[in-house]
N, C-alpha and C positions, 0 to 999 in steps of 0.2 A: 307669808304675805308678800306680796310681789314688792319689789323696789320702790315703783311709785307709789305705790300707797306711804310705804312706809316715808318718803320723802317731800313726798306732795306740799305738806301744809307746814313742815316742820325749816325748810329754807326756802321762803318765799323771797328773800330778799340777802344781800350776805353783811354781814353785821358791817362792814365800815357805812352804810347809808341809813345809818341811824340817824336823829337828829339829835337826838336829847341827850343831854348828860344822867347818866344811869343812875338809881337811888341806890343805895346800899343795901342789902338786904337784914331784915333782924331779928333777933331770935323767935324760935316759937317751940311751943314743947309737941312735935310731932308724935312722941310715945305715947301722949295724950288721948288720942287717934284708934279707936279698935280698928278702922282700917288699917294702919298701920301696923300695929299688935298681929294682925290677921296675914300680913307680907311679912312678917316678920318667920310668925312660924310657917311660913311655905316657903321661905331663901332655905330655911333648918331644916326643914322635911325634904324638900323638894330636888335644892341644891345640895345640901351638905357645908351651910356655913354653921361658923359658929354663933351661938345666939348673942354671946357676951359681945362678938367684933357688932353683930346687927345693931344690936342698942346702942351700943357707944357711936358707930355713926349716924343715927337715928336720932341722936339725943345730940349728936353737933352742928347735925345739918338745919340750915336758918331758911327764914319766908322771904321771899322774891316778891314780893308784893308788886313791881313794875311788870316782871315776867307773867305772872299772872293776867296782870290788867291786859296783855297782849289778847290773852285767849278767852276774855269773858267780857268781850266786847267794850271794856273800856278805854280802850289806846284810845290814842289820837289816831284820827287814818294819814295813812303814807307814813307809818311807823315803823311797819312791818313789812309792807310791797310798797312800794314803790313806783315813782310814773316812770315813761318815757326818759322825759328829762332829766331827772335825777340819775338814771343807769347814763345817760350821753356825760353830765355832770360829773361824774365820780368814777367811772370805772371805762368809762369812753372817752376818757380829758388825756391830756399832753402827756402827762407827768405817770398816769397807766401805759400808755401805747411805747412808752420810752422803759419802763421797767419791762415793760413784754419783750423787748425787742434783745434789751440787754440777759435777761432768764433766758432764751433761747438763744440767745448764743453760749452764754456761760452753762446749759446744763445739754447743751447740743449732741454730746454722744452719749447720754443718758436718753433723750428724747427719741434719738435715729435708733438705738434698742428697742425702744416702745413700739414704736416703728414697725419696724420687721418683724419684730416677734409676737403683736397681737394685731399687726395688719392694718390697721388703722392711722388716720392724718396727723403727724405731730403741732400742727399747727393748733387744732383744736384742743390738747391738750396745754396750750398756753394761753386760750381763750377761756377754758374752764379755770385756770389757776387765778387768772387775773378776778376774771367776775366773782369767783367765791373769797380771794382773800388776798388780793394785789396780791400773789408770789409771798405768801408766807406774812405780808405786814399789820395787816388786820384778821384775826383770828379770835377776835372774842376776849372779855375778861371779864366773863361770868362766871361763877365756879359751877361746874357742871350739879355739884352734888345737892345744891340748896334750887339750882333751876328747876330740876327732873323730879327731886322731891316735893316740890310748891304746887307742880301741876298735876304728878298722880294724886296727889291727895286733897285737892282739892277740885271743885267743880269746876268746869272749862270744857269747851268744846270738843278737846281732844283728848279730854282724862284718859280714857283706855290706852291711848297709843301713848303717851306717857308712863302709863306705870308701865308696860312694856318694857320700854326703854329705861326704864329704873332698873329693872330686875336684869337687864344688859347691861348697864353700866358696873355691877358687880359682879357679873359674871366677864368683861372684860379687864377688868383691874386685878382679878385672879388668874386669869390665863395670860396675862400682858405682864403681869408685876409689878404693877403700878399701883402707886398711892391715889385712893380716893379722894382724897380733900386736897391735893395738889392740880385738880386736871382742871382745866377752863375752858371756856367755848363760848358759842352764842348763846342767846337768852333762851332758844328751845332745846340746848344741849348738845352744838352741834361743835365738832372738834374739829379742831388743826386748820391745814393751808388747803384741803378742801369739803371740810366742813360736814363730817360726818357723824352722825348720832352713834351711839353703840351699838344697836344690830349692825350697822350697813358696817363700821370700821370692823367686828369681829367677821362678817362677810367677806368685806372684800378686803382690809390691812394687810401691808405684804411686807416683806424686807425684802426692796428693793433693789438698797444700795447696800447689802447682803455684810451689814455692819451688826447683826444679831436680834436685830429687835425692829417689828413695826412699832412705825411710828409716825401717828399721823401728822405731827408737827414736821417731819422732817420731808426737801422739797423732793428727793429723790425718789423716794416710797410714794411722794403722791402720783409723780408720775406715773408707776406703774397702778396705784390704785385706776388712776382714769384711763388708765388703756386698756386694763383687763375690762372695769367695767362697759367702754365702749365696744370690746370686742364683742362681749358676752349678751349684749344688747342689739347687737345685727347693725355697725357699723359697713359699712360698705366703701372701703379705700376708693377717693377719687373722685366719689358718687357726688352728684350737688345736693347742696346745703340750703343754702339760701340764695336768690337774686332780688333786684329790685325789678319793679313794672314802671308801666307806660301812664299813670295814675299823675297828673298834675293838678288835680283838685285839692276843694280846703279839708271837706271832709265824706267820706267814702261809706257810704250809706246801703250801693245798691246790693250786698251781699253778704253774709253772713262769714265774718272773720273768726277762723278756729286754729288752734291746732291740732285739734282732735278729726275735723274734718275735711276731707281732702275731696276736691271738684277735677272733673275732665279738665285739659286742655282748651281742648274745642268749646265747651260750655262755660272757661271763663272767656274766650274769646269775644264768645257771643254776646258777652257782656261790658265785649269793653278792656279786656284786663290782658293785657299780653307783657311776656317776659322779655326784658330789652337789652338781655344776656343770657348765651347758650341754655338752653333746658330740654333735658332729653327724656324725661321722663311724662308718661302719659297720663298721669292724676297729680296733683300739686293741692298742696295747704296754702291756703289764703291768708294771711298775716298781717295786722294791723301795728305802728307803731304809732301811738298817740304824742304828737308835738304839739306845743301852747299854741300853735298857729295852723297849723293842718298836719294830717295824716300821711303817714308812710306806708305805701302798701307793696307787700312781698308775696313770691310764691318761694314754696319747700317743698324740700324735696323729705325720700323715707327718712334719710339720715338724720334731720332736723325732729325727728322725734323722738330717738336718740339723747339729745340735747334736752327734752322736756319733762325725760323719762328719769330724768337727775331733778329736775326744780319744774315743777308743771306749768310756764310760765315763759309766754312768748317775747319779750322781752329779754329777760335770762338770754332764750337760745340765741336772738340777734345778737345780744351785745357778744357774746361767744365769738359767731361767726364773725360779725366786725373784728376782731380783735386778732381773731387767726387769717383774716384777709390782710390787715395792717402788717404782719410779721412774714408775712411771703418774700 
């Protein structure tokens, strides 16, 4: 399954821009469950666990009742994504652009490795840290193992790609050596300082900071997780990202804002839409940012899909780019 799928729906938002105070989750007897019964003997058959380790985590892991309500349409909305505002609010304020600025200097020849050796912009790489998890400070305090099991087993939008990532969460914790009822994350099971589910951390987790062990909690391994994944993605050193346009209106009506779809030049011209900083590139993505008072409108470049191909979500890649323009 390609990356975005697998991340599309799963980090729409990065857990500090939550609002609500989290409910606790509380027991439930998943064994209960012939679904479960059914995972149970294919980890045995399939993997090679023990049955006795399956039940016993089976039998401790608890209902998420809140996480649920996520995927079966009963959040509140702006629970899970979030506006405009709220990304300028929380992860584009003062007190972000000032821990950016201090992480790239204090992890700077970690960064200028990233660097050279998978060719790609470090700056973006402290854009990505900020927006998923301020540099390590917000990373979740969900237990991974009561999240991942509320949503394979029960109905939600995205059951299938859930129990997935259940049957990865234990085959990570066996190849990582880690304890399952120890690990935490967001509400959809997403770990560490950039926030990665279990397929993409068995994917892409590195030791980095070549101390023995990935570790997605640790900032230096994230580094390199986002640079191999930028490489690996068709990053292009240098290339443009994003700029702003010549758009002074409240709200931007005359064309179809995507990130998936990218117009001529000349054809946004035609319409009005010109770039008011260098752009060298002959097709460009139209980009909308929605503000309580009017619209921000951008063109991108290849690289910026790149950016979405991690959280499918144009906002995401802005606030990124802001963030590694801020630290230049």
């Amino acid at each position: 399954m390609k990356f975005l799928k697998l991340l599309t729906l799963t980090l729409l938002l990065p857990f500090m821009l939550l609002a609500e105070e989290p409910k606790p989750p509380v027991p439930y007897d998943f064994l209960a469950k012939k679904e479960v019964q059914n995972f149970i003997n294919m980890m045995v058959k399939k993997h090679h666990f023990k049955r006795e380790y399956m039940t016993n985590v089976l039998q401790n892991a608890m209902l998420d009742k809140e996480t649920l309500d996520r995927y079966t349409g009963k959040y509140k909305p702006g629970s899970t994504n979030g506006t405009w505002e709220r990304y300028k609010d929380h992860v584009l304020d003062d007190e972000t652009l000032n821990l950016a600025r201090n992480f790239k200097k204090q992890y700077y020849q970690t960064l200028l490795r990233a660097e050279r050796e998978y060719n790609i912009d470090m700056d973006y790489i402290v854009g990505f840290m900020g927006v998923e998890s301020k540099y390590g400070t917000y990373t979740g305090d969900y237990r991974v193992l009561d999240s991942l099991a509320t949503l394979a087993f029960h109905n939600n939008r995205m059951k299938k790609f859930f129990k997935s990532e259940f049957t990865n969460l234990f085959l990570l914790m066996r190849e990582e050596n880690r304890d399952i009822y120890s690990q935490y994350g967001s509400f959809a099971g997403a770990m560490g300082a950039v926030q990665q589910v279990p397929s993409i951390q068995r994917k892409f987790g590195m030791d980095y900071n070549k101390d023995g062990r990935k570790d997605p909690w640790d900032l230096e391994d994230c580094i390199g997780i986002i640079a191999k994944f930028m490489h690996n993605k068709g990053w292009v050193k240098g290339s443009t990202v994003v700029v702003p346009t010549n758009f002074n209106g409240i709200r931007f009506k005359t064309l179809k804002t995507s990130y998936k779809k990218r117009y001529t030049i000349s054809y946004l011209s035609k319409n009005g839409i010109k770039p008011i900083e260098p752009f060298y590139e002959k097709k460009a993505y139209l980009l909308k940012t929605q503000n309580n008072t009017h619209d921000d409108i951008w063109l991108a470049g290849k690289n910026f899909s790149v950016l979405t191909r991690y959280n499918n979500s144009t906002s995401y890649g802005v606030a990124i780019h802001l963030i590694a323009q801020a630290v230049r």
